[in-house]
N, C-alpha and C positions, 0 to 999 in steps of 0.2 A: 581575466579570470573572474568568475563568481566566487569565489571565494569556498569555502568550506560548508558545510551542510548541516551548519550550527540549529538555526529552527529547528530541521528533522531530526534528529540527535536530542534536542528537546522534547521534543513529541515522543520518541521513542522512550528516551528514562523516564519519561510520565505514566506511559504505558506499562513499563516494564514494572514497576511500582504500584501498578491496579492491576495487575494480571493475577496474583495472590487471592484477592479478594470477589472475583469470579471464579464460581467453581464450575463453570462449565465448559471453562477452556481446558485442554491439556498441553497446549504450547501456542507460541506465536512464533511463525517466524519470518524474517523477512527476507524478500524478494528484492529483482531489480537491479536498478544501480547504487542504492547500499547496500546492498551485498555484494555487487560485484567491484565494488570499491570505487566506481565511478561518478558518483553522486557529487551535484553542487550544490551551489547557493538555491539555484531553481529547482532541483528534484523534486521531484514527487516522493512516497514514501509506500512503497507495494507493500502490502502482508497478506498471511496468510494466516485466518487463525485456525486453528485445530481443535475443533470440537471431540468432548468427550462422545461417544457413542447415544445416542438418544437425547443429546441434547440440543438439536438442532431449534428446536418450537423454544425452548428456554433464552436461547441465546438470542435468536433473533426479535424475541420480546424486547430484549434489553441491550441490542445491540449501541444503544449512546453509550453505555458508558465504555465502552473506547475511546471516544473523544477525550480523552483526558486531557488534554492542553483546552478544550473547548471548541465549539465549531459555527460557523458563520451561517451555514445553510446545510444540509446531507442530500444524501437520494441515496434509494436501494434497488436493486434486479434481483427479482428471480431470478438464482440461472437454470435450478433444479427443479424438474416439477413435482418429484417426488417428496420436494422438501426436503433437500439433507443440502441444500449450499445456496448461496445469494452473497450478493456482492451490495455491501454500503462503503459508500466514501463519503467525504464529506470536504470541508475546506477548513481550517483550524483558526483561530482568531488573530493569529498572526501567520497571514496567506499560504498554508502547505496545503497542498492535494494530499489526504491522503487514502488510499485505496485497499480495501479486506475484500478478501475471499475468505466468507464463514463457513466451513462444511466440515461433516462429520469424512471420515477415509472411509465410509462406504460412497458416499456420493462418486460422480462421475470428475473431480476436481483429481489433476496429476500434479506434480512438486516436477519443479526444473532445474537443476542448478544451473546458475549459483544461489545457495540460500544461506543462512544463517540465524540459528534458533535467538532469542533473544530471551523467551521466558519460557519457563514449565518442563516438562518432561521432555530429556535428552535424545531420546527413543521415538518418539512420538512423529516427527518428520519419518523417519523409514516407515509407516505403518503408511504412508500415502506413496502409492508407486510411482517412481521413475516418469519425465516424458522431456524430451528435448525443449526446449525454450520457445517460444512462438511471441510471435510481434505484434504488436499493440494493435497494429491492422486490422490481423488476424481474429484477433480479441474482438472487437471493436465490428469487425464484418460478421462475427455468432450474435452477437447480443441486439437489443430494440436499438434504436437510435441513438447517438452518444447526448449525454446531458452537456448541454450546455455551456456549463460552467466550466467542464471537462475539455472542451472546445476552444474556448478562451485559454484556459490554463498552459494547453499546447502550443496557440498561438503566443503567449505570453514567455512562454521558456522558449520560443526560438527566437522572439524578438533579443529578448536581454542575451541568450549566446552569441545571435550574431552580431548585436552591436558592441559586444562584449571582446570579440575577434576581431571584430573594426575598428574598436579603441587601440586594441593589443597590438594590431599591425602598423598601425601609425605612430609617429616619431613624433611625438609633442617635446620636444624639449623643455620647453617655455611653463610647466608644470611646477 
């Protein structure tokens, strides 16, 4: 086993802790596999922040300070061309991916469960409609080319699961 999703867990009370102090969020919530209680030692860490109405130009001026644990390298996508959403992740100084979808609920961005708000307005999740869940693929086949680092990162959480499974199913007594 990877153990528990300590880093990200970290990441997030850090987050949750500067969410206050931007006023252009009206929630964050998070996606994935912490939400769906699935999450390891390797996870990555999905959200979704929830821009106030009109603050899409404000927010993505200043979208570092989300980093709140700090970050090694970022990159951002347009997703929107209208400008009401874009996607920044970044890598955190102790190696989590983690991944935002910034848009206002007029943009084209849907909410999937499972989610779970973490900060801001309780409400603020239902004002983004409904849409069944869709696969990183899928993700991943709309948008420019995957970054990179994002590439790695993949490659990197299947190595550590499976040699994680290979430990697990072997009988070391001698430990």
């Amino acid at each position: 086993m990877l153990g528990e999703p300590i880093r990200q867990r970290r990441y997030l009370t850090a987050l949750q802790r500067r969410v206050p102090k931007l006023p252009w969020i009206d929630a964050v919530v998070v996606i994935g596999s912490l939400a769906a209680g699935r999450a390891d030692g390797a996870s990555d860490v999905d959200l979704l922040i929830c821009l106030r109405t009109g603050e899409f130009d404000a927010a993505w001026r200043q979208r570092t300070e989300l980093h709140a644990t700090g970050a090694v390298l970022s990159w951002d996508h347009r997703v929107d061309p209208a400008g009401r959403a874009g996607t920044h992740k970044w890598l955190t100084l102790d190696f989590v991916l983690v991944e935002t979808l910034i848009a206002e609920p007029t943009s084209a961005v849907r909410l999937a469960r499972p989610w779970r708000l973490l900060a801001g307005d309780p409400a603020a999740a239902d004002r983004w409609p409904a849409r069944p869940a869709i696969s990183r693929a899928e993700v991943q086949a709309r948008l420019e080319p995957v970054h990179p680092v994002e590439l790695a990162y993949d490659v990197f959480k299947q190595h550590l699961r499976s040699a994680t499974t290979e430990t697990a199913g072997s009988d070391d007594t001698n430990a």
